[in-house]
C-alpha positions in Angstrom: -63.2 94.8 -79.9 -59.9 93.0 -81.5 -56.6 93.8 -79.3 -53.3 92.1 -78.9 -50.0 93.4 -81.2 -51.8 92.2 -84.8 -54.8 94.6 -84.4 -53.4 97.7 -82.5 -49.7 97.5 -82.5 -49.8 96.8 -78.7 -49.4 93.9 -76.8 -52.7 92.2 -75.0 -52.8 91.4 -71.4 -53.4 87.9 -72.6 -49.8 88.2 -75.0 -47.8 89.5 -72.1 -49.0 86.8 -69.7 -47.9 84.1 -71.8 -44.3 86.1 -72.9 -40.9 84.1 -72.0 -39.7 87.4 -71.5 -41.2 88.7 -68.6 -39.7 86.6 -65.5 -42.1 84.9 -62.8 -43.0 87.4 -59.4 -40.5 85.8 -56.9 -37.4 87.5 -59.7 -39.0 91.4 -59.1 -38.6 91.0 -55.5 -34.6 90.2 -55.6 -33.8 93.1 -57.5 -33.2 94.7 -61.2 -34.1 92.9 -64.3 -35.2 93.2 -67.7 -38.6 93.0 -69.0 -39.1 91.5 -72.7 -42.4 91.8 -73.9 -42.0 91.1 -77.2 -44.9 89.1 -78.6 -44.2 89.0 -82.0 -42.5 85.8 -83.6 -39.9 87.6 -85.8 -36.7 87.4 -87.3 -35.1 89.2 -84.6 -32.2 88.6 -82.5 -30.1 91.0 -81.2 -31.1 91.3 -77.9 -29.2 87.8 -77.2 -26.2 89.5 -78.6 -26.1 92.3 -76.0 -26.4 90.5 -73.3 -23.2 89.7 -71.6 -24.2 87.6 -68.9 -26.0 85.2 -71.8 -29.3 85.7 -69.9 -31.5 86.8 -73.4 -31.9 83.6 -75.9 -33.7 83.6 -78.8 -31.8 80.0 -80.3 -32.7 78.8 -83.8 -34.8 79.6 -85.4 -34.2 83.2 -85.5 -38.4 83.7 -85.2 -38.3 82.5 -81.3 -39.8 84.8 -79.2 -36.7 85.7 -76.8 -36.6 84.3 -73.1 -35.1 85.4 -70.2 -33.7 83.7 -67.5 -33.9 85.7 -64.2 -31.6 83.9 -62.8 -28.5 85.4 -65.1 -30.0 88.4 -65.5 -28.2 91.5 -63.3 -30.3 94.3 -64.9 -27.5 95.5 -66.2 -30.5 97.3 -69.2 -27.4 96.8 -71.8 -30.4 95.0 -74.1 -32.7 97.7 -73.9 -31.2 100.0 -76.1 -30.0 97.0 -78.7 -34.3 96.1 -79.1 -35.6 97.7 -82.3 -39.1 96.9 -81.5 -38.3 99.5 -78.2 -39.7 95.8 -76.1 -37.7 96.1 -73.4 -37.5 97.3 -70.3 -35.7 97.1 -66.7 -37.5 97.0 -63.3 -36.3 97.3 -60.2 -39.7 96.7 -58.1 -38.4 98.0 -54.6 -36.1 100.9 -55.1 -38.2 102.7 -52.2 -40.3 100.8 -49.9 -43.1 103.1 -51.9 -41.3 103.5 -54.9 -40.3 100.9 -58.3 -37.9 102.3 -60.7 -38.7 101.8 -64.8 -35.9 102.1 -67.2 -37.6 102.5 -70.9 -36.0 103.5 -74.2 -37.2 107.4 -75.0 -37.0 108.4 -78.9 -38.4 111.9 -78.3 -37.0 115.3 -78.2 -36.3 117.0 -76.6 -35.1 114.6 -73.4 -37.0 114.9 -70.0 -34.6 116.5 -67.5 -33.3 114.3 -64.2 -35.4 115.4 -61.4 -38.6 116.2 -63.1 -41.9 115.4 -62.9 -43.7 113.5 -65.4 -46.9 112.1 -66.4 -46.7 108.9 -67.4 -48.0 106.1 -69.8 -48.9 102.8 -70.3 -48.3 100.6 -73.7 -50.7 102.8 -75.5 -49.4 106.0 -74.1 -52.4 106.7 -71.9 -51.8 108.5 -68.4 -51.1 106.4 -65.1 -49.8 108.1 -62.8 -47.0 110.9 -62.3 -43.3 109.9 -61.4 -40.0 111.7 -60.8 -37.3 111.2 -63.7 -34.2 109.6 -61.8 -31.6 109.7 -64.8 -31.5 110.0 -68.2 -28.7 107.9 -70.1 -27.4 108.4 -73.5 -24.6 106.9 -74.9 -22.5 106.0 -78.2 -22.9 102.5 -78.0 -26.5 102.9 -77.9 -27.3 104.5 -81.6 -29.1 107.3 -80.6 -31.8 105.8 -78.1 -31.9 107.4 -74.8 -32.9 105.6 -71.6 -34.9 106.9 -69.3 -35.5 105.8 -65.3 -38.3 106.9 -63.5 -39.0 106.7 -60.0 -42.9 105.4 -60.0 -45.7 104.4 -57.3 -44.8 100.7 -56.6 -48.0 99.4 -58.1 -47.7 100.7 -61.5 -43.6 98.7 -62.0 -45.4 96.8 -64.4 -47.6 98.9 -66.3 -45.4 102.3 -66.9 -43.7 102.0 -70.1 -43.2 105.9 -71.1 -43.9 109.6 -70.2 -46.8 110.7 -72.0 -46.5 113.2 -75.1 -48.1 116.7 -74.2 -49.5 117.8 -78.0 
């Protein structure tokens, strides 16, 4: 069977491991950062406009994938809102000694409410695991995408990527 971004629309184990946007282990341990997995060699860019702490580059030409460095990057999750490919993320792998927080943009309505709980979803929207929602943001700035954190089982920081759809 064919996988990766070109065949299913999501992103291969193999893609991810080789992505300049997804920073190296010893980062995850020293606190919030952003998770690019964008795979896709486009003419996209505006993720390196967002950040302010110049952490995001995409450089000339405009088709790079982006890279981050984890060194700049705070977590601040300003470029997760700015993606329109909804490719980015922010971890923060010990919020509990049990726990990882996942920030994720959320396009659905209506929004989860802070302090439920949730099933959750991989890339292809297939249950993990269940987690608590910890906040819900939604701002001008941010065109209408909501953010959503959610408190998750440690082991699963880099495999939740939204709350599964109940049809």
């Amino acid at each position: 069977m064919k996988e990766g971004v070109k065949y299913t629309g999501i992103p291969s184990r193999q893609e991810l491991s080789s992505c300049p946007g997804i920073v190296d282990t010893e980062r995850f341990e020293k606190g919030p950062v952003a998770v690019i997995e964008c795979v896709q060699e486009i003419p996209c860019n505006p993720c390196e406009d967002a950040c302010p702490f110049r952490a995001i580059r995409v450089g000339s030409p405009i088709t790079n994938l982006p890279t981050l460095d984890g060194e700049k990057c705070t977590g601040c999750g300003v470029c997760i809102t700015q993606c329109p490919g909804l490719a980015i993320f922010k971890v923060h792998k010990n919020y509990t000694d049990t726990t990882a927080l996942v920030e994720f943009p959320y396009e659905y309505f209506p929004s989860p409410e802070v302090g439920a709980e949730v099933d959750l979803g991989g890339r292809d929207g297939a249950f993990i695991t269940k987690g608590k929602v910890v906040k819900v943001q939604r701002n001008k700035k941010s065109d209408g995408t909501t953010v959503v954190a959610v408190e998750v089982p440690k082991e699963y920081f880099m495999d939740v990527r939204t709350i599964c759809r109940n049809k």
